[in-house]
N, C-alpha and C positions, 0 to 999 in steps of 0.2 A: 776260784776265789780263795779256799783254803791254801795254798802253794803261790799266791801270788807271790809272795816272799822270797820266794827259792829262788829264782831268776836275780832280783834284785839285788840280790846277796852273792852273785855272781855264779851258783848253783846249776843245774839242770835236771828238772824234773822227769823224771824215767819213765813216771807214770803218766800217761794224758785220759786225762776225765771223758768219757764220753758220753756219760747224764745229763741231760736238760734240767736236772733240776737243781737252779742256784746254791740249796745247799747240800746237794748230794756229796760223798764221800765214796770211793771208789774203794771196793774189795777186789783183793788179789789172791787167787787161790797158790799156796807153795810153789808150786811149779813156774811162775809167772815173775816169784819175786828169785826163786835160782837162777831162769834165763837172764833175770836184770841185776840179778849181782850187784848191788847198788853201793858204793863206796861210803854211805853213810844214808840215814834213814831219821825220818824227822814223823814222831807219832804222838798224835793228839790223845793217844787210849795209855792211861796209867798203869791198868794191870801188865798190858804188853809189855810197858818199857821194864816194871821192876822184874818181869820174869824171864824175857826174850835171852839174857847170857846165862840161863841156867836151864832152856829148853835145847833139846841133842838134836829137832830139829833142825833150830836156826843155825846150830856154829858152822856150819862151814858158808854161811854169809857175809861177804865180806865184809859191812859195816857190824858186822857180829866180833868179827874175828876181831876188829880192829876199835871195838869197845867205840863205836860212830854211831849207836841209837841214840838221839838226843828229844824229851819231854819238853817244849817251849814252860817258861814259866805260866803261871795264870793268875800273880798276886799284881795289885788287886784287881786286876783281869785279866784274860787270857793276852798275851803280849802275839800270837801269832794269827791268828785267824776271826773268832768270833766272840765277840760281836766285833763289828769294822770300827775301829777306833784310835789315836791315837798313841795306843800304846803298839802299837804294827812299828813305829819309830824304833822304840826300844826293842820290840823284836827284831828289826831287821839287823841291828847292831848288836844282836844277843845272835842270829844265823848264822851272822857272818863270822864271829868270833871261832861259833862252833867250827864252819866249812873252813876256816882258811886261818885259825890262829897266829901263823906265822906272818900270814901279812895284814893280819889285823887281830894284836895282841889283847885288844881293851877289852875286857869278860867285864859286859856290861853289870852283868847278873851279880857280881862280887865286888863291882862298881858303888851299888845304892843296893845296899843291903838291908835298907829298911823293907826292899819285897820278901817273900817267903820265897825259899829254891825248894825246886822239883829235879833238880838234873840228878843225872844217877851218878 
């Protein structure tokens, strides 16, 4: 349910959930996120995203390397996951911007600037 987004957005998510429970959130130990090397990284935890390009850790990640950790907005609600609501709309055209700007240039997020921005 948190990622249903990523798909939709022409994405594919690296990680697959394998909690029962509806709102589980899936931890990856280092080791798990180096094998998946993921081309860009979409996290609902704020201290992560402000700190992750100044931890010696993460850099050699490729969506590290290539500045692709992306914070979904959350004005005036979370635009990607919870609660389920129509603002998933505007997230999904805030994803897509992120994964694929070239073929879809509209940065919805700088579109209706009356939301507050979170991207880094």
């Amino acid at each position: 349910m948190h990622s249903e987004l990523i798909p939709l957005a022409g994405g594919v998510n690296a990680v697959k959930c394998t909690s029962p429970e509806y709102t589980a959130v899936e931890k990856l130990s280092m080791e798990q996120v180096m094998i998946i090397n993921p081309d860009a990284i979409v996290t609902l935890n704020t201290s992560f995203a402000a700190n992750v390009y100044h931890d010696k850790i993460w850099q050699d990640i490729k969506a590290v390397k290539t500045k692709r950790v992306y914070l979904p907005p959350r004005e005036p609600i979370n635009w990607f996951d919870m609660p389920p609501s129509f603002m998933g709309m505007l997230g999904l055209q805030w994803l897509t911007n992120r994964l694929y700007p070239d073929l879809y240039p509209k940065d919805i997020e700088k579109k209706h600037s009356i939301f507050s921005s979170y991207s880094l």
